[in-house]
N, C-alpha and C positions, 0 to 999 in steps of 0.2 A: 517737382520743383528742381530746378538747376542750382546745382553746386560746385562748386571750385573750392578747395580745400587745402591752402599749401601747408608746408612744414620743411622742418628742416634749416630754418634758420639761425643763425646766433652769433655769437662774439669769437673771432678765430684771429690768430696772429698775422703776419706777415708770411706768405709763401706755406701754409695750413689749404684746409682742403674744408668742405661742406659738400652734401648732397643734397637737394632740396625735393621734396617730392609735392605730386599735385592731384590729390586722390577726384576724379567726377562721378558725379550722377545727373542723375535726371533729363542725358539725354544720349543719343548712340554717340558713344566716344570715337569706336571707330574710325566713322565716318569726316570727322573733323582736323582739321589741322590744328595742333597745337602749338605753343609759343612762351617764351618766358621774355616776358619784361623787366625793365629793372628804375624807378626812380630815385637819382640821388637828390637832396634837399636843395633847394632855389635849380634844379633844373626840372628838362620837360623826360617826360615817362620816352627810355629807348628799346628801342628792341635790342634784346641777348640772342635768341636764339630760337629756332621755326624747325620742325619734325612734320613732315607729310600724313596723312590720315595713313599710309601703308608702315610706315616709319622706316622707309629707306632713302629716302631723302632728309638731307638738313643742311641748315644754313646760320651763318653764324657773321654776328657782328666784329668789325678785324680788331676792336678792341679782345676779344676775347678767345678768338680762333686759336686752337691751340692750347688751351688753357682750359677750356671750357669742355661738356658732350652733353648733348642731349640726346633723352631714349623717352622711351613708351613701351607701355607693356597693355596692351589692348585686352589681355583677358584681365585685369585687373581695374583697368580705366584708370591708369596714372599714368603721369607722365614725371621724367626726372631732369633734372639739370645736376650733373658733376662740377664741382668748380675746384679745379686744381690753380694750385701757384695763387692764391689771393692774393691784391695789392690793397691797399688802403684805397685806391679808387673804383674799386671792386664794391663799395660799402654805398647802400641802396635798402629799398623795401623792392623786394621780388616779387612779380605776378606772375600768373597763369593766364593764360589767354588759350580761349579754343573759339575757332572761327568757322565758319563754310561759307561756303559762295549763296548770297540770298537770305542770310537768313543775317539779324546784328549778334556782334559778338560776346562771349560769356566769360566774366571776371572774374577771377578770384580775390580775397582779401588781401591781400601781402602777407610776406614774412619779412623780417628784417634783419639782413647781413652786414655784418660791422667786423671790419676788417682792421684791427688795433694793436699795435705792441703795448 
């Protein structure tokens, strides 16, 4: 059974920091590209941030380039998002997404980042 599992969520100030993490199973993590998304309320679900199945590549949306890292740790099957500098527009329910070529994509639940004074 395929699972996405995030964490790391929660209530952080202006210019505070979160790490989120995305524990998988149920299928070769490896081999997949992963990806954190982010929906803020009355908008559409966007991409944050893309890590290659090897984890030397990555790509980042320019809302958050700079502010943001994403990593993977392949023997453990997580993948992470660092979120440095949070803005109040920062404040989103966070996914996991792990994708390959051919096959549909694997979701995780959300966490919810609330970026508040």
């Amino acid at each position: 059974q395929v699972q996405l599992v995030e964490s790391g969520g929660g209530l952080v100030q202006p210019g505070g920091s979160l790490r989120l993490s995305c524990v998988a199973s149920g299928f070769t993590f490896s081999s997949y590209v992963m990806s954190w998304y982010r929906q803020a309320p009355g908008k559409e679900r966007e991409l944050v941030a893309v890590i290659r199945s090897g984890g030397g590549r990555t790509m980042y949306a320019s809302s958050v380039k700079g502010r943001f890292a994403i990593s993977r740790d392949n023997a453990k099957n997580t993948v992470y998002l660092q979120m440095n500098s949070l803005q109040p527009e920062d404040t989103a329910v966070y996914y996991c997404n792990a994708d390959i070529i051919g096959q549909r994509p694997y979701w995780g639940q959300g966490t919810q980042v609330t970026v508040s004074s």
